[in-house]
MISE-451651 format. One record per residue (C-alpha): residue number from 1; residue in three letters; x, y, z. Coordinates in nm, 3 decimals. Example, Ala and Ser with C-alpha at 12.3 -4.5 7.8 and 13.67 -1.06 7.14 Angstrom:
% MISE-451651
+------+------+---------+---------+---------+
| resi | resn |      c1 |      c2 |      c3 |
+------+------+---------+---------+---------+
|    1 |  ALA |   1.230 |  -0.450 |   0.780 |
|    2 |  SER |   1.367 |  -0.106 |   0.714 |
+------+------+---------+---------+---------+
% end
This chain:
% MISE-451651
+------+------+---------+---------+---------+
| resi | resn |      c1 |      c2 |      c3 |
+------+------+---------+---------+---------+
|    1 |  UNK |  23.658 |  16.638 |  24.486 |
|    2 |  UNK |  24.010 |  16.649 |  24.382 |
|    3 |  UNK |  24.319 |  16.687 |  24.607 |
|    4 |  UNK |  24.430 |  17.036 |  24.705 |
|    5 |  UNK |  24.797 |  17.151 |  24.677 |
|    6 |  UNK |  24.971 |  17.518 |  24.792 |
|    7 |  UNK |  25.167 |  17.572 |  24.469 |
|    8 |  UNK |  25.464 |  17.794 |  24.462 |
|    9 |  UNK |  25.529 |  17.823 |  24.069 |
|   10 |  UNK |  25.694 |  18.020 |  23.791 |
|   11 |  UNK |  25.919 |  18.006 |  23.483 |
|   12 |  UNK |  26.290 |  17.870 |  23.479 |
|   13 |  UNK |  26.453 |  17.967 |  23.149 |
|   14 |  UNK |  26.743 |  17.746 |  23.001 |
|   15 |  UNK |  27.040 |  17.956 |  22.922 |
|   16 |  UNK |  27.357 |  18.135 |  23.000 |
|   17 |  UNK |  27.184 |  18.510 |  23.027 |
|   18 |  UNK |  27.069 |  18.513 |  23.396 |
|   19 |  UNK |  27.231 |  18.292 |  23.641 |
|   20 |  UNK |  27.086 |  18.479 |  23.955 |
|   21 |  UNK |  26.917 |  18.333 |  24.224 |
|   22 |  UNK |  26.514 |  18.365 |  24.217 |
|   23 |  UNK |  26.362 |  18.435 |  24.518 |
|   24 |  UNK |  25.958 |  18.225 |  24.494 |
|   25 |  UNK |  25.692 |  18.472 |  24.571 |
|   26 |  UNK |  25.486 |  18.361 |  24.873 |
|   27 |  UNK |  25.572 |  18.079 |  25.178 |
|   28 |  UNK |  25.521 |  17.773 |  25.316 |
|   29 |  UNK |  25.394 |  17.588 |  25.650 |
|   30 |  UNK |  25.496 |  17.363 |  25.865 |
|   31 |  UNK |  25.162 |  17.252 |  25.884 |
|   32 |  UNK |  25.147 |  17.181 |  25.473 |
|   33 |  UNK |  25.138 |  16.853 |  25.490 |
|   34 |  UNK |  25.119 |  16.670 |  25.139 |
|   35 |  UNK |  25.009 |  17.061 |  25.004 |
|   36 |  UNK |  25.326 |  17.198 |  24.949 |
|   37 |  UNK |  25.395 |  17.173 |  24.540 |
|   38 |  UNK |  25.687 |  17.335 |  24.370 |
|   39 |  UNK |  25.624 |  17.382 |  24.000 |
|   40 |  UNK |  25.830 |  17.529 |  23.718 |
|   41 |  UNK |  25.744 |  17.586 |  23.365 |
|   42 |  UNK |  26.074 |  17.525 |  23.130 |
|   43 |  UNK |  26.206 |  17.714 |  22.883 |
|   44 |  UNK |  26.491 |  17.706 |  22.629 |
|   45 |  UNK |  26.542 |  18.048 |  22.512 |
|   46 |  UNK |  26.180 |  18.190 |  22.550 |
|   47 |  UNK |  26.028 |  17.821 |  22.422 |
|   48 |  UNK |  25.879 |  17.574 |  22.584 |
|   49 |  UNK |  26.180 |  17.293 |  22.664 |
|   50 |  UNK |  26.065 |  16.990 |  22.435 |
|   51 |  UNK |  26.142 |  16.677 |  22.678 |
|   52 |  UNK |  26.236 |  16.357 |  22.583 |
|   53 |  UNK |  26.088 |  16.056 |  22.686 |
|   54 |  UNK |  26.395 |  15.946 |  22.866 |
|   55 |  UNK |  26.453 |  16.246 |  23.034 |
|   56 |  UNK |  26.452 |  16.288 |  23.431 |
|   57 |  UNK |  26.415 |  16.622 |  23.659 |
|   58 |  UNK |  26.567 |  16.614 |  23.971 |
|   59 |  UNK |  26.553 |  16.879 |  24.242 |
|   60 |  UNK |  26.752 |  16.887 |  24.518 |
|   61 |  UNK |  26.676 |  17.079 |  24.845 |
|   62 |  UNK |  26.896 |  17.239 |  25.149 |
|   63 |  UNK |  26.771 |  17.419 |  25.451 |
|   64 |  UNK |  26.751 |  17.350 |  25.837 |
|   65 |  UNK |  26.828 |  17.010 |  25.877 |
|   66 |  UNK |  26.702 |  16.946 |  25.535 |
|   67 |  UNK |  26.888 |  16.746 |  25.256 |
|   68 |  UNK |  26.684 |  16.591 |  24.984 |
|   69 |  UNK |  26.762 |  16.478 |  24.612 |
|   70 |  UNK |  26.430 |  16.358 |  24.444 |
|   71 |  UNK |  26.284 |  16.283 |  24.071 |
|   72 |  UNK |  26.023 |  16.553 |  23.978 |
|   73 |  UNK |  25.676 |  16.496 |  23.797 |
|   74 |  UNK |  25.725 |  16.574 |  23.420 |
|   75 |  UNK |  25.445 |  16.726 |  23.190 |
|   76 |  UNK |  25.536 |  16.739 |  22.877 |
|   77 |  UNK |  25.264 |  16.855 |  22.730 |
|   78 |  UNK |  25.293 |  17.180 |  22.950 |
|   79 |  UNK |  25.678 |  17.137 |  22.957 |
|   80 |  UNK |  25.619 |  17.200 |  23.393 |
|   81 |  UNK |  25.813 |  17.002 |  23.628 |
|   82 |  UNK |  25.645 |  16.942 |  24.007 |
|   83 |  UNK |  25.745 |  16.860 |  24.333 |
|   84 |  UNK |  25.551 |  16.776 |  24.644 |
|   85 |  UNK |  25.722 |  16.839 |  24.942 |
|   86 |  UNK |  25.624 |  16.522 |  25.179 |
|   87 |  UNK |  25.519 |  16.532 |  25.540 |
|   88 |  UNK |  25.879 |  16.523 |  25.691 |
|   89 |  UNK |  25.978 |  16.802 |  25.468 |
|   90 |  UNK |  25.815 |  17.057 |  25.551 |
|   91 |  UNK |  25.888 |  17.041 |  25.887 |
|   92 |  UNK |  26.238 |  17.220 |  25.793 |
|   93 |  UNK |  26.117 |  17.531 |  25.852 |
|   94 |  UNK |  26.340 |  17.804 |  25.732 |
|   95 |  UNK |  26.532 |  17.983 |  25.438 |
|   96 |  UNK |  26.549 |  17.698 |  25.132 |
|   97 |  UNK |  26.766 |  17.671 |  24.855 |
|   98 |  UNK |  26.730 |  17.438 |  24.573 |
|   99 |  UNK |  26.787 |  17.363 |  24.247 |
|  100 |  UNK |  26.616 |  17.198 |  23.930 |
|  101 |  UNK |  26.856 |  16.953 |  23.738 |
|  102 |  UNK |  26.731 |  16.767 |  23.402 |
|  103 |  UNK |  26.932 |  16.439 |  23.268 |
|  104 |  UNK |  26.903 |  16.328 |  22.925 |
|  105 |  UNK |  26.989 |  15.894 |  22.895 |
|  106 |  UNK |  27.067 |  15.996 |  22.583 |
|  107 |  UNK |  27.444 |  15.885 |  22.387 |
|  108 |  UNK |  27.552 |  16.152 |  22.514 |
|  109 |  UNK |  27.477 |  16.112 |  22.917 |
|  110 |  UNK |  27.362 |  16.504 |  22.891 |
|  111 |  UNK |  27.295 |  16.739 |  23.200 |
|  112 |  UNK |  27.099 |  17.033 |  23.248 |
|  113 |  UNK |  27.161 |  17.308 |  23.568 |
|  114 |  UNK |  26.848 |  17.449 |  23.505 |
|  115 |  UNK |  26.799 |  17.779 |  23.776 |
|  116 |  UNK |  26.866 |  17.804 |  24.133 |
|  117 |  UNK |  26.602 |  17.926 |  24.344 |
|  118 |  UNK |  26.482 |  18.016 |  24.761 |
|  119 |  UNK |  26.175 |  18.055 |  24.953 |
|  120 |  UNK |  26.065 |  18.010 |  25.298 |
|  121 |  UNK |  25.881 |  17.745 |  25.539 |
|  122 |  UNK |  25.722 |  17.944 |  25.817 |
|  123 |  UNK |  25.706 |  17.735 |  26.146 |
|  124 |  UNK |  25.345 |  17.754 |  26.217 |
|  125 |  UNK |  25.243 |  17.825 |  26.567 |
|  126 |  UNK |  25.139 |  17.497 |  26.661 |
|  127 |  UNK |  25.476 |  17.328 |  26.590 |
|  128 |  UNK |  25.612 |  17.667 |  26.809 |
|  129 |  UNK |  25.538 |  17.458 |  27.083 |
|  130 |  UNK |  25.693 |  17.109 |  27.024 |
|  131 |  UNK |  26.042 |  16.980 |  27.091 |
|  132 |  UNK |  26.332 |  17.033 |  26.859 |
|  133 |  UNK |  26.307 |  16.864 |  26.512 |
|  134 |  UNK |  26.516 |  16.526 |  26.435 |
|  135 |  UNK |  26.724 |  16.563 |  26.186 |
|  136 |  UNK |  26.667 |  16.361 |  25.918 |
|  137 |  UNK |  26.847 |  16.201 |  25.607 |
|  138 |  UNK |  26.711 |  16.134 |  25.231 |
|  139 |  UNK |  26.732 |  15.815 |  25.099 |
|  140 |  UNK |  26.880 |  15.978 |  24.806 |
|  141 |  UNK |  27.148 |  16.113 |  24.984 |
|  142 |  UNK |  27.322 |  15.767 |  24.985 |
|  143 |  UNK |  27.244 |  15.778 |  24.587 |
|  144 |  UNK |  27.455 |  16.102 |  24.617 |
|  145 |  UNK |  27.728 |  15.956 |  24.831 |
|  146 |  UNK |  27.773 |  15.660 |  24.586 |
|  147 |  UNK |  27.768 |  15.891 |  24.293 |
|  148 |  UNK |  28.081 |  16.128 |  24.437 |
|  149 |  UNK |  28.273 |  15.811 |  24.523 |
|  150 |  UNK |  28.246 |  15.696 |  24.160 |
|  151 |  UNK |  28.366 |  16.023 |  24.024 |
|  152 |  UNK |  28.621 |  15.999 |  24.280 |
|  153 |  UNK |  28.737 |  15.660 |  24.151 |
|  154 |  UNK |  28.721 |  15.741 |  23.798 |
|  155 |  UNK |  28.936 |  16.069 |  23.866 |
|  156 |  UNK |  29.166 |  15.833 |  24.031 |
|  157 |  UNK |  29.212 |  15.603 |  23.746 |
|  158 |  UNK |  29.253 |  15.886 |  23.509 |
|  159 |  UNK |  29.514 |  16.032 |  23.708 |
|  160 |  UNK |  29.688 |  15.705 |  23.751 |
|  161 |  UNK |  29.673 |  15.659 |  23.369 |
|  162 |  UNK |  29.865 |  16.023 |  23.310 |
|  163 |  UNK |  30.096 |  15.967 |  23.535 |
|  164 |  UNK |  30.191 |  15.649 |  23.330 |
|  165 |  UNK |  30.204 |  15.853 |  23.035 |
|  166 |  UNK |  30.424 |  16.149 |  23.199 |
|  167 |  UNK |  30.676 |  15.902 |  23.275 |
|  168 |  UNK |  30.711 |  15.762 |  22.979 |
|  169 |  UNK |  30.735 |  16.128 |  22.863 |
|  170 |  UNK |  30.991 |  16.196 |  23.084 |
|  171 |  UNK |  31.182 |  15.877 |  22.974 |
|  172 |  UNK |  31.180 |  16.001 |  22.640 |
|  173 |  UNK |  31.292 |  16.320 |  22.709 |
|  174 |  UNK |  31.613 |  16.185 |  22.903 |
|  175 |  UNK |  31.731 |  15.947 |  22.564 |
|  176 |  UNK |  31.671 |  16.329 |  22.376 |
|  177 |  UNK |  31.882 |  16.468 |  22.587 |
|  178 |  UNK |  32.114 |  16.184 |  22.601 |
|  179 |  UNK |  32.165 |  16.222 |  22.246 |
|  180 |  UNK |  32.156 |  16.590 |  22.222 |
|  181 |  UNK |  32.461 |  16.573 |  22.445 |
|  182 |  UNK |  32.670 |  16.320 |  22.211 |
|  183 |  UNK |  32.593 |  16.534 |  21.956 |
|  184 |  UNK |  32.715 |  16.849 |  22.099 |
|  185 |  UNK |  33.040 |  16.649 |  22.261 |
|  186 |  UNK |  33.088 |  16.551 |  21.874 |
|  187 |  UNK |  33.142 |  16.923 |  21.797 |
|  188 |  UNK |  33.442 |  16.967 |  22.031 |
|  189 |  UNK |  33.283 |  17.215 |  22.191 |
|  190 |  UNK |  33.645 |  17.346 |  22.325 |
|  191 |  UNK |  33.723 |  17.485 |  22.047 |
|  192 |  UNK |  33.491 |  17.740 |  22.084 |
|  193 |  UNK |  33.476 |  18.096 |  22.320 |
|  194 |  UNK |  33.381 |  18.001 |  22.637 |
|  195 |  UNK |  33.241 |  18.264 |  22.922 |
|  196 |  UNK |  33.404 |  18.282 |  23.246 |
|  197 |  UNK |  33.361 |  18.484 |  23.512 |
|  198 |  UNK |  33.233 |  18.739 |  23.268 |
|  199 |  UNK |  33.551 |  18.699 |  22.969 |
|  200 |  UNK |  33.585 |  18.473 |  22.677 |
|  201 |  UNK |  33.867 |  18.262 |  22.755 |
|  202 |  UNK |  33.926 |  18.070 |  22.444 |
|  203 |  UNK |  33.997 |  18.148 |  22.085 |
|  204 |  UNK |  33.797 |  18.076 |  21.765 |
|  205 |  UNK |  33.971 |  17.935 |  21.437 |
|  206 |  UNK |  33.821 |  17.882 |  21.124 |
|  207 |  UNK |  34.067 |  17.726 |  20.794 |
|  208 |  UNK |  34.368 |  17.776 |  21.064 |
|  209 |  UNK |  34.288 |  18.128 |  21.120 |
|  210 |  UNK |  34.178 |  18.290 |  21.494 |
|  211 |  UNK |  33.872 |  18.442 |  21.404 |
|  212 |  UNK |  33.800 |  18.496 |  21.734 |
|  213 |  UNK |  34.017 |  18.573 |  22.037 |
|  214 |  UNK |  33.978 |  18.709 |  22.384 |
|  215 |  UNK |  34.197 |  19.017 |  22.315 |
|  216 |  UNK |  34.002 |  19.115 |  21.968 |
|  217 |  UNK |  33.628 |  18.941 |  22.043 |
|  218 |  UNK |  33.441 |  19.141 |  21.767 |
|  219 |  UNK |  33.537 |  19.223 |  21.388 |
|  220 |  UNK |  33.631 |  19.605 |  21.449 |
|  221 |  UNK |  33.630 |  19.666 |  21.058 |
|  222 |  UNK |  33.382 |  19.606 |  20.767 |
|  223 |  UNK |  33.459 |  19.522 |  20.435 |
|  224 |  UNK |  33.093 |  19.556 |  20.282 |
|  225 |  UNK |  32.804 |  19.638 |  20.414 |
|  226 |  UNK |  32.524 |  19.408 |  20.541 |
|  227 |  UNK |  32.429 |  19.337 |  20.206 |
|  228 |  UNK |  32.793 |  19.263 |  20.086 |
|  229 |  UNK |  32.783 |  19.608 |  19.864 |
|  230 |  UNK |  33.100 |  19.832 |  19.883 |
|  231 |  UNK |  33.080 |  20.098 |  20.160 |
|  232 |  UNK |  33.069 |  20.450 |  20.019 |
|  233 |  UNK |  33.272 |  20.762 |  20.138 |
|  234 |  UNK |  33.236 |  21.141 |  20.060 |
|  235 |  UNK |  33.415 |  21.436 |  20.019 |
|  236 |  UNK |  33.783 |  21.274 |  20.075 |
|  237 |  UNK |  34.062 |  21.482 |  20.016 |
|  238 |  UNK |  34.277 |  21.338 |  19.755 |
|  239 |  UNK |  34.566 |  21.580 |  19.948 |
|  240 |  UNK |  34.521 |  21.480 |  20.259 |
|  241 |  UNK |  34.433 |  21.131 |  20.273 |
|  242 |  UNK |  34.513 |  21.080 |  20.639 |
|  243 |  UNK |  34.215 |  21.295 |  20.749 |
|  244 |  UNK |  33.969 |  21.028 |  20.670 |
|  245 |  UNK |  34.149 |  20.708 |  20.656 |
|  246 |  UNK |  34.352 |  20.565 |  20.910 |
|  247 |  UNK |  34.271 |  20.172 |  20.827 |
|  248 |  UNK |  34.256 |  19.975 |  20.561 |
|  249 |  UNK |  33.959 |  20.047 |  20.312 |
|  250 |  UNK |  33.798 |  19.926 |  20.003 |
|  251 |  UNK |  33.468 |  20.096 |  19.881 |
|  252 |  UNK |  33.309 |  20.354 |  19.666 |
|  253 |  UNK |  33.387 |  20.743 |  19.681 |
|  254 |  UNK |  33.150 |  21.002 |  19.610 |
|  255 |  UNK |  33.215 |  21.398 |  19.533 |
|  256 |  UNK |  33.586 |  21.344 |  19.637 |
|  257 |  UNK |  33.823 |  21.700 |  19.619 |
|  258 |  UNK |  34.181 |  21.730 |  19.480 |
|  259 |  UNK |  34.157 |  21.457 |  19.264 |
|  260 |  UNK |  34.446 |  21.488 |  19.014 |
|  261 |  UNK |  34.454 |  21.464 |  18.651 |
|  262 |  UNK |  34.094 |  21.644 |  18.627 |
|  263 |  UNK |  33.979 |  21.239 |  18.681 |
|  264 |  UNK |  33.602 |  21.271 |  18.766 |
|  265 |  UNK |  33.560 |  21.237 |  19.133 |
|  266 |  UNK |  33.373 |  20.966 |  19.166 |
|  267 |  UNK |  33.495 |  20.589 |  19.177 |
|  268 |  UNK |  33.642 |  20.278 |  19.299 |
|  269 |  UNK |  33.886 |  20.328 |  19.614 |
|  270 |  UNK |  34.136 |  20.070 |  19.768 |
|  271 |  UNK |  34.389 |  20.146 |  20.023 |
|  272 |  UNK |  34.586 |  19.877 |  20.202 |
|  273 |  UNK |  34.776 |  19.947 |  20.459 |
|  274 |  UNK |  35.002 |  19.778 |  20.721 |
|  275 |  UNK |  35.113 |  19.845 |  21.048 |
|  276 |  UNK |  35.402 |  20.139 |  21.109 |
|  277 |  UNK |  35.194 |  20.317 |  20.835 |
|  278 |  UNK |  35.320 |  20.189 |  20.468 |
|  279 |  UNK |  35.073 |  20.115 |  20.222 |
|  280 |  UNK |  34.921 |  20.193 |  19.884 |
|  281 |  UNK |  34.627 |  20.337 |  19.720 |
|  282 |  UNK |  34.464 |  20.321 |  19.435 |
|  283 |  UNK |  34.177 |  20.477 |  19.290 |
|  284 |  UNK |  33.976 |  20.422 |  18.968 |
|  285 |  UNK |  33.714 |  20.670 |  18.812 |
|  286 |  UNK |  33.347 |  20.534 |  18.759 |
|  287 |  UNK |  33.389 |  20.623 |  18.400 |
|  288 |  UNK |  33.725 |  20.514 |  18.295 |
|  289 |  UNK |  33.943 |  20.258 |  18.283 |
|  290 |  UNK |  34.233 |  20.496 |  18.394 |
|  291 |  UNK |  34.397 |  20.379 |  18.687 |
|  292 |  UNK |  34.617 |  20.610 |  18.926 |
|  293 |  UNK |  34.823 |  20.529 |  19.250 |
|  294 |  UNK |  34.945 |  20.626 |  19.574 |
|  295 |  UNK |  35.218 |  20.506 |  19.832 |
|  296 |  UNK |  35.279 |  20.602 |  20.184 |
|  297 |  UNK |  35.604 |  20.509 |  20.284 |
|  298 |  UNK |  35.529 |  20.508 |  20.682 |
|  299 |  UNK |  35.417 |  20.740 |  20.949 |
|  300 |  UNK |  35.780 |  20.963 |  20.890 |
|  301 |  UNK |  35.783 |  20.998 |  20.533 |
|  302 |  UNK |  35.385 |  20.956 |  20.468 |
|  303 |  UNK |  35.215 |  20.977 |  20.125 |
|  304 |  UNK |  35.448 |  20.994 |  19.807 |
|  305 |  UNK |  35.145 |  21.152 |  19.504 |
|  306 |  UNK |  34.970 |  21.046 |  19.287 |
|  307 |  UNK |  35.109 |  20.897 |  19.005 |
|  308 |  UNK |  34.960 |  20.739 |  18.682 |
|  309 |  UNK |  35.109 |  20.367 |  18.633 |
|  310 |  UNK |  35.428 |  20.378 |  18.393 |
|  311 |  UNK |  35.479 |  20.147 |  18.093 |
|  312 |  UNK |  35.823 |  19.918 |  18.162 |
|  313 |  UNK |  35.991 |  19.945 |  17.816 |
|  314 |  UNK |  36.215 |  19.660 |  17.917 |
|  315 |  UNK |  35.926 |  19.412 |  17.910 |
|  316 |  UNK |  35.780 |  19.540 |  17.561 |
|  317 |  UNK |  36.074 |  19.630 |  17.324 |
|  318 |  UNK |  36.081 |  19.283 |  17.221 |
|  319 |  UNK |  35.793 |  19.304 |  17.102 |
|  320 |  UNK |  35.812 |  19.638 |  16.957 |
|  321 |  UNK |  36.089 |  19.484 |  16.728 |
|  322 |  UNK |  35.893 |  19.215 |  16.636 |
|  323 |  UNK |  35.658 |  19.444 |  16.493 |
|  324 |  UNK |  35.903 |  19.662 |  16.356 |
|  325 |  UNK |  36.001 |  19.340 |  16.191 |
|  326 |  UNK |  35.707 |  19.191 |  16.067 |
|  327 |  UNK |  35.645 |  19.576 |  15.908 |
|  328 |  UNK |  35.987 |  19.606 |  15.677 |
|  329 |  UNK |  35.912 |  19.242 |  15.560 |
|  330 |  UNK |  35.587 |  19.329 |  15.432 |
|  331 |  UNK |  35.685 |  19.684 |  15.312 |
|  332 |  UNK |  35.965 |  19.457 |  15.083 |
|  333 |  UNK |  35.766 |  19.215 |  14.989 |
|  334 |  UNK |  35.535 |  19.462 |  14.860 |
|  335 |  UNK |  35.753 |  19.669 |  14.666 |
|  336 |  UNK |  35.913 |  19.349 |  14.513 |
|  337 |  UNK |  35.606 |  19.261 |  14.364 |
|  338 |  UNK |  35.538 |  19.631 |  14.271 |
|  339 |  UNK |  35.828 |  19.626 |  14.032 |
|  340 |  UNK |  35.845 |  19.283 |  13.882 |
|  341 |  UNK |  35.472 |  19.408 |  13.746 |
|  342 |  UNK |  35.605 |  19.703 |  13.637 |
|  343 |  UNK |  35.884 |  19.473 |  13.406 |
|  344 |  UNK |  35.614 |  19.287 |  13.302 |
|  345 |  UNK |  35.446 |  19.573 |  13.186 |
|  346 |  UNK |  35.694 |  19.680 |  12.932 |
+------+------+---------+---------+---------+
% end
């Protein structure tokens, strides 16, 4: 007759879907001596787990007084894993968790948290009556010790190792900075704005000019826009210039009134002016290559009219008589030849 075991069984399923705790349906004696079996059928997503022939299953056990870290049986046909509980064991009565491990001593040194799981060892009434149980230690448990303390060493030497490598890093970082530095001390970095206690202190100049100085720290007038076109300006009065205009301008006007001449009112607008209120104006039409002008003569007298542009005589008369020249000579030439064909004629 075969041997007789109390088996508490059921089905552990590899995978990431359900990592709670399962509770074993029915308990355990104290008085199960070499009866007590744990078995587990494994699964890999609803399979049977295929095992290798160098795999291991280990379970590991905590309770009362109770550490233990032991290999399980393997069938691989039936893809179960067993454990009987030993003599000592089940003495733990008691609440006990555990846990089913598999190793693969494969390249890859794989691992395998298969489920965790609980169930009970019910002090049977005869123990009721004896002294308190020893507590007792694996002989595993120093295979458990000696594993942690190589991790622990390995995490050591690791660390060790980066620390190596962050100094050098840091090294590096300081003959960056170091050069950064010479850079920026090449630039003469005083001759730039500097901030103190909340104002620029310093001035900018580019080709000799202050582009930047405390007392004027931003550009207050454009030229162009943003995308260097001209800036464009309606309805100015060609009257009253001073109503929109009290800087310097150079852009494009659109649907301007009073412009003189009947010019159309659309076109090319400069004025320039200068401080105590003299300058000039000018204004060309879109569609013409006419040409008029303005002058204010400062802030008393103001704006002098519109005027077209007038020819200096002084400058062309010369060459009006050269032409004037050049004519008669022809003219004489012409007629001079005119009548010594006529002679020849008769």
């Amino acid at each position: 007759m075969g041997d007789i075991y109390k088996k508490m069984s059921t089905t552990f399923d590899v995978s990431v879907n359900d990592p709670s705790v399962i509770k074993l349906s029915g308990t355990f004696s104290t008085q199960d001596k070499n009866t007590a079996m744990l078995q587990f059928v494994i699964e890999n997503e609803g399979k049977p787990l295929q095992f290798l022939e160098s795999a291991q299953a280990v379970i590991y056990l905590s309770g009362n007084q109770l550490k233990v870290k032991k290999n399980m049986e393997i069938d691989r046909e039936s893809s179960t894993v067993s454990y009987l509980l030993t003599a000592e064991e089940v003495k733990h009565y008691g609440r006990i968790v555990g846990e089913v491990y598999i190793y693969y001593n494969n390249d890859s040194q794989q691992t395998l948290s298969v489920h965790k799981f609980i169930f009970n060892i019910d002090r049977a009434l005869i123990d009721q009556e004896l002294g308190s149980i020893e507590t007792i230690y694996i002989s595993d448990f120093e295979d458990i010790k000696a594993d942690y303390l190589g991790r622990f060493e390995k995490v050591q030497v690791e660390l060790e190792i980066k620390l190596d490598e962050m100094g050098a890093a840091i090294e590096q970082l300081k003959e960056d900075a170091a050069e950064f530095r010479a850079q920026f001390e090449a630039m003469n970095p005083d001759q730039f704005a500097t901030k103190d206690g909340g104002e620029f202190t310093n001035s900018l100049t580019l080709n000799g000019y202050d582009a930047y100085t405390k007392e004027k720290p931003v550009q207050e007038y454009l030229i162009t826009d943003s995308a260097g076109k001209l800036i464009l300006k309606a309805n100015v009065d060609f009257n009253n210039l001073d109503a929109s205009f009290d800087t310097s301008f150079m852009g494009y006007l659109t649907t301007s009134i009073n412009v003189p001449f009947g010019l159309n009112p659309n076109g090319y607008f400069t004025l320039r002016i200068r401080t105590s209120g003299y300058g000039v104006a000018t204004f060309q039409p879109y569609n013409s290559n006419v040409v008029i002008m303005n002058r204010r003569e400062g802030n008393v007298n103001g704006w002098r009219g519109w005027a077209m542009p007038t020819i200096d005589t002084t400058q062309v008369q010369p060459l009006l008589d050269k032409l004037k020249e050049e004519l008669f000579s022809s003219q004489e030439s012409m007629i001079q030849e005119q009548v010594q064909k006529t002679l020849s004629d008769l």
